[in-house]
N, C-alpha and C positions, 0 to 999 in steps of 0.2 A: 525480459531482460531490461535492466533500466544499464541506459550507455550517456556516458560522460563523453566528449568526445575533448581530445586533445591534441597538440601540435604535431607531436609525430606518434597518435595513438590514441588509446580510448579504455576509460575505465569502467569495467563490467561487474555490476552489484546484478545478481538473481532476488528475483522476486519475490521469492519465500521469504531470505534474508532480511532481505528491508520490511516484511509483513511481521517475521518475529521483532522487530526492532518497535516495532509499533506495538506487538501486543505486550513489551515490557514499559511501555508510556500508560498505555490503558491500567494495568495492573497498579500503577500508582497513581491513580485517578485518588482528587481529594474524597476523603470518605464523608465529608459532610454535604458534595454534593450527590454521592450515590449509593447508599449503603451496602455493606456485601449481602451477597445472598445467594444461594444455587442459580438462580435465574443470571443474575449478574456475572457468576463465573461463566457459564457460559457463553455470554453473552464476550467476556474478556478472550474465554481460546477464539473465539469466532474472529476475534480481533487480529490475534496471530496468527492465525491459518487461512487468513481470507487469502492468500496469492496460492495455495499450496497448487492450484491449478496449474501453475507456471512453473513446477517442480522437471516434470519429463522434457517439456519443451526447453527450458536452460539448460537440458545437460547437453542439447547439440544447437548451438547456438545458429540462426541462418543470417547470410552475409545478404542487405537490402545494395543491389546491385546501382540503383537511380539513386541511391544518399550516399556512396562509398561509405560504410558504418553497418554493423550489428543492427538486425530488425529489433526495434525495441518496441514495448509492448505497448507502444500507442499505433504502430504501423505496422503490427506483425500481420500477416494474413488472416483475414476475415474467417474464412471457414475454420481452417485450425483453432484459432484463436477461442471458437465459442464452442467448437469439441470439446475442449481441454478447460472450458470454465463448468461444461455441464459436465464434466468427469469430475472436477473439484469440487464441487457442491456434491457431488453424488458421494465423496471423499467425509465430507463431513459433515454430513448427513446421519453416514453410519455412527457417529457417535452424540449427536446430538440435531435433534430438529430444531431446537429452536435456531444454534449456530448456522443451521443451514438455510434457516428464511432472513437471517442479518444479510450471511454472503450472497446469497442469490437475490435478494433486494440491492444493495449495493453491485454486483454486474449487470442487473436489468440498468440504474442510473446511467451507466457509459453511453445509455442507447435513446433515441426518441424516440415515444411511443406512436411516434406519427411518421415514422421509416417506412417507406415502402419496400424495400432491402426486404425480400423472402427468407433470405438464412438470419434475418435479421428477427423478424416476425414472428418467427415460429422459435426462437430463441427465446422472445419473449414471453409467448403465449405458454409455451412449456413449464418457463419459470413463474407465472403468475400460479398456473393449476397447481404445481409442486407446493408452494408455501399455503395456497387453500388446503391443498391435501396435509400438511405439517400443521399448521394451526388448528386443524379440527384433532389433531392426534395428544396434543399440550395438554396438561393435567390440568392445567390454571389458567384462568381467565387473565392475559396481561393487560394494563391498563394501555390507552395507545401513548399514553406521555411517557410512561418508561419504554414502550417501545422505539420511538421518536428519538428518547434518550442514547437508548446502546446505540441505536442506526449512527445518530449523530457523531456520538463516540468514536465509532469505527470510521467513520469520515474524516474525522477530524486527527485522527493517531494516524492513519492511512497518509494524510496529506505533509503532515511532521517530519514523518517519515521520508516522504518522498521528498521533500526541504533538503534533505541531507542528505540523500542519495541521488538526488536528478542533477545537482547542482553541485561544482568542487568550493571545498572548504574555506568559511571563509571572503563571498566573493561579495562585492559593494550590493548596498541595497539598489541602486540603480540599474545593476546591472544583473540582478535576479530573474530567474523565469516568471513569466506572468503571472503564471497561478500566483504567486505566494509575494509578491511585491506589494501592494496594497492590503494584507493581512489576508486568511483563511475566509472562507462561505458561511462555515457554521457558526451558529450563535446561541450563544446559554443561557442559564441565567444569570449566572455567575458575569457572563459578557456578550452581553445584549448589542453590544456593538461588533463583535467578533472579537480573536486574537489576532496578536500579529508579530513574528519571529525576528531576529536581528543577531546576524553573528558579528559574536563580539570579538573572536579571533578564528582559528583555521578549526580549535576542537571547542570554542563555547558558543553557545547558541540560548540567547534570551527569549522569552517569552510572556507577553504581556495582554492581559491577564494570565497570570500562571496556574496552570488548572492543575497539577501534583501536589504532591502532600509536603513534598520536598525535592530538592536537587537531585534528577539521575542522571544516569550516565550510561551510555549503548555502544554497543559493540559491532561495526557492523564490516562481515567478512567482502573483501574485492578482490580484482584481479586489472590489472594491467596489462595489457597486448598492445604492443610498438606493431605500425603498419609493418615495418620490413617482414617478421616476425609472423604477421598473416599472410604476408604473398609469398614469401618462401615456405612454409609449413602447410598454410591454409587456414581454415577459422578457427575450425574441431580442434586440429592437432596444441595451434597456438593457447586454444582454452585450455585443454587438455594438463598441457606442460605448463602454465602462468601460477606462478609461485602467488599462494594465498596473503594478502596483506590486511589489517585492520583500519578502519577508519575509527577512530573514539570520540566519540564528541558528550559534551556535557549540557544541561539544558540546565537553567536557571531563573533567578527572578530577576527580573528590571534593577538595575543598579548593584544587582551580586558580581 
């Protein structure tokens, strides 16, 4: 669950949500920096469906008791947490390996390979064997630069993503979460230097270099729960009943 939190309450976007938002970014990826291809669609569902792991766990939301706040998926519980990542990889898996060695590359990331965390370790070691056993299954020898590339991709929509959902609409660059205050990690070639986002008002969001073909626009479903609202009801019930609202934002180029 990615949680907004607020004065008397906290805005709740699921995590599938914000991953399709992201894989309608990727899908308009400039075609001169990637040309389509089978490989590449896939590569783009892999982009949408990287959170689908966070599908069952959103729908009963757990209340982190030390934050007063919704566990959100940087502090949800360790063991669940990497259940429900090797269920989601196993999720899309069934339809595509390659998608499956993007996702399950991108959640080994969250981790250091130098953890000595047991549920951590073997989380890892699991997801290493899996994409050995996927990559010997691939029809096609992929080069590692287009590989490098989808990875990148989905890091980079992933993080966009999260721009507009970790954060209310809208708010000063100074007063941005970290991650994304001094511009994204990834670098192209297109932007060797990185990107770096700037909202221009509550629904427009620039982007500079601009890596789409053109201006889109994303839809992305929340909910809002007033604390009163969770101590009277509880968490479940309050999500349960919290009337669905859109966030709309548009993404553009430097000076549109």
């Amino acid at each position: 669950m990615i949680v907004n939190r607020l004065e008397d309450g906290f805005v709740l976007i699921t995590q599938h949500h914000h991953a399709l938002a992201s894989g309608t970014m990727v899908r308009n990826w400039k075609e001169k920096y990637l040309i389509r291809s089978k490989v590449r669609e896939e590569a783009d569902w892999a982009v949408a469906e990287h959170d689908r792991a966070w599908i069952p766990l959103d729908r009963h939301p757990l209340w982190n008791e030390r934050k007063e706040q919704p566990f959100t998926f940087v502090d949800y519980p360790l063991k669940e947490k990497l259940a429900a990542y090797k269920r989601g990889i196993d999720e899309v898996e069934q339809r595509s390996a390659y998608a499956a060695i993007l996702c399950s590359s991108h959640y080994q990331s969250f981790f250091s390979s130098g953890s000595q965390d047991a549920d951590i370790r073997h989380f890892l070691d699991h997801e290493t064997t899996r994409q050995e056993r996927l990559f010997r299954t691939m029809e096609m020898n992929l080069p590692q630069d287009i590989y490098d590339l989808h990875f990148k991709r989905l890091q980079f929509c992933d993080d966009l993503s999260l721009y507009i959902c970790a954060q209310q609409p809208g708010v000063a660059k100074e007063d941005e979460l970290p991650w994304f205050k001094d511009g994204f990690r990834q670098h192209f070639e297109f932007a060797p230097d990185g990107m770096i986002a700037h909202w221009k008002d509550e629904s427009t969001v620039s982007v500079d270099p601009f890596p789409f073909e053109r201006p889109i626009e994303v839809s992305i479903p929340y909910c809002q729960l007033a604390v009163d609202d969770i101590e009277s009801k509880g968490l479940q019930t309050a999500w349960d009943e919290a009337e669905v609202e859109y966030r709309h934002i548009a993404f553009v180029r430097p000076g549109e």
